[in-house]
KEKE-3310 file (N, C-alpha, C; in steps of 0.2 Angstrom, whole numbers, plus 5000, padded with zeros to 4 digits):
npx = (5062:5074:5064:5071:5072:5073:5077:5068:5074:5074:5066:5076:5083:5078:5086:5090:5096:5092:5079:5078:5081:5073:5061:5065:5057:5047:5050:5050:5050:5031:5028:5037:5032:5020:5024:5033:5034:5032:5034:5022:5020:5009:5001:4987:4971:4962:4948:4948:4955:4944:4933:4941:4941:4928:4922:4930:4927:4913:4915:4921:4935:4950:4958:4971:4969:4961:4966:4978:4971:4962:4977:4980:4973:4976:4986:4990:4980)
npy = (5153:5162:5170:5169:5164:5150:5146:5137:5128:5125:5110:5094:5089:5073:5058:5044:5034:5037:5036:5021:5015:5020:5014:4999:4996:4990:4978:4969:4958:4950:4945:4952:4965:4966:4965:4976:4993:5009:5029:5039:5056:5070:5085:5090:5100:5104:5102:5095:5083:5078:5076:5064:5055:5056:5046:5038:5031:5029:5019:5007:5006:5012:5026:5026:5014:5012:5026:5021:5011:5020:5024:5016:5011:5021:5022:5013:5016)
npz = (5104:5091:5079:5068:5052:5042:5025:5013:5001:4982:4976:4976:4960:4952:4959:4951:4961:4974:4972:4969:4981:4989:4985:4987:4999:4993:4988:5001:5010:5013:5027:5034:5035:5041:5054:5057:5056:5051:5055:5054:5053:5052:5048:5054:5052:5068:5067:5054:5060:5070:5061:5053:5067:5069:5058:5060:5069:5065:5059:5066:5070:5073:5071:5066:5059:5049:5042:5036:5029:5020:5015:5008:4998:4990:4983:4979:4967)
capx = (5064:5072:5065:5076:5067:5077:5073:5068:5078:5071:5065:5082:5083:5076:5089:5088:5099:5089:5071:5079:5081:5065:5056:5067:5052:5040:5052:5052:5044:5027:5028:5041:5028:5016:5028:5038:5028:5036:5030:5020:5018:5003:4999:4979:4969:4960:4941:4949:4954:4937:4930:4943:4939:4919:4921:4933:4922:4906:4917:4920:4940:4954:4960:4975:4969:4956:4968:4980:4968:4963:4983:4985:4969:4977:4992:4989:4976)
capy = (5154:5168:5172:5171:5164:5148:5147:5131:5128:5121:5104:5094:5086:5065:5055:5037:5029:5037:5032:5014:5014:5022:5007:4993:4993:4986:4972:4968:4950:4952:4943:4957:4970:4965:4967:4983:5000:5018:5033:5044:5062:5073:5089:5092:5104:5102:5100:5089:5077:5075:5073:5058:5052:5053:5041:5027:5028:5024:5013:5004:5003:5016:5030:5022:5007:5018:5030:5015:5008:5024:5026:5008:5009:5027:5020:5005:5016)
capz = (5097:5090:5077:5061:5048:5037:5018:5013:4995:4978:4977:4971:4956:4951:4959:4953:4967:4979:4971:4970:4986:4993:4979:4989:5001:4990:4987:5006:5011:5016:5034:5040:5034:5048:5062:5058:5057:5051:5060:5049:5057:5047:5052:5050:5056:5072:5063:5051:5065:5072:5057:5053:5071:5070:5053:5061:5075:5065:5057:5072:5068:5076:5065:5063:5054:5046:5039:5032:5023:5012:5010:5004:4994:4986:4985:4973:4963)
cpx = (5066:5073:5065:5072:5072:5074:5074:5070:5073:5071:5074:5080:5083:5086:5089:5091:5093:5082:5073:5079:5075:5061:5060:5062:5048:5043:5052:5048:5039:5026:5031:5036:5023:5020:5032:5031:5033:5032:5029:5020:5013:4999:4991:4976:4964:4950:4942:4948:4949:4934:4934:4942:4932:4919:4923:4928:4914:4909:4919:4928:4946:4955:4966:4974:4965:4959:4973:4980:4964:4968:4983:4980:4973:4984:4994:4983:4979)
cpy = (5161:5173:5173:5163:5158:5145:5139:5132:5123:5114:5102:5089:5077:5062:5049:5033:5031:5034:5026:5011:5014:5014:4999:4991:4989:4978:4967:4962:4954:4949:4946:4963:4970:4967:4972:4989:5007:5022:5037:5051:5065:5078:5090:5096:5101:5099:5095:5082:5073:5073:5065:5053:5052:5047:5035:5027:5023:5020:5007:5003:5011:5021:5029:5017:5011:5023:5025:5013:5012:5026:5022:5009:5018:5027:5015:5009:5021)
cpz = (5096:5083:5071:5058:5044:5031:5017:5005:4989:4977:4974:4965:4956:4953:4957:4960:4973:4979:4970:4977:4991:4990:4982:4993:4999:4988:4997:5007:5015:5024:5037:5040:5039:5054:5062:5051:5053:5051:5056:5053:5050:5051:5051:5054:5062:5071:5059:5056:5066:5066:5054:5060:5072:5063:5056:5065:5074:5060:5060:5072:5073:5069:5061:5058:5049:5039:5033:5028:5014:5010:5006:4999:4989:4982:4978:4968:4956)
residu = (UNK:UNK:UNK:UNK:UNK:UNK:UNK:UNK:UNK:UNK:UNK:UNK:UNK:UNK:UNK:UNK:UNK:UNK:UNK:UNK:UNK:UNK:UNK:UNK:UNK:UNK:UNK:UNK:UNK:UNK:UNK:UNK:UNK:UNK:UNK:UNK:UNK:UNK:UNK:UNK:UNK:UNK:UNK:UNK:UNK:UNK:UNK:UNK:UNK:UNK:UNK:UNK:UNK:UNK:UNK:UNK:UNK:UNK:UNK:UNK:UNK:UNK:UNK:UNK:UNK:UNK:UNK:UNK:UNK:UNK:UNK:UNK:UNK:UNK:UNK:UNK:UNK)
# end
């Protein structure tokens, strides 16, 4: 790296077309929604983690499905 530092800029201003477009997935049929995935990346601290992987574990589930099911449940609330 060297270094130089680049400035992140102010959020931009409400596009509709682009939030039309984001909101096309919820019109998506639900039998494709099973078989196709998008990669989430999440940065967390390294304590967090484990604490997210001792819960799925005593929930006998992966963190992956784990974590999914408090987006979908935060998601719809």
């Amino acid at each position: 790296m060297n270094g130089k530092r680049i400035g992140i800029g102010a959020r931009p201003l409400a596009d509709p077309q682009a939030e039309a477009w984001i909101r096309q997935g919820a019109a998506v049929d639900s039998g494709k929604v099973e078989r196709y995935s998008a990669w989430l990346t999440l940065d967390v601290t390294p304590t967090l983690r484990t604490r997210i992987k001792l819960a799925a574990f005593d929930r006998g589930v992966t963190m992956a499905k784990m974590l999914r099911e408090v987006l979908e449940q935060r998601a719809t609330s």
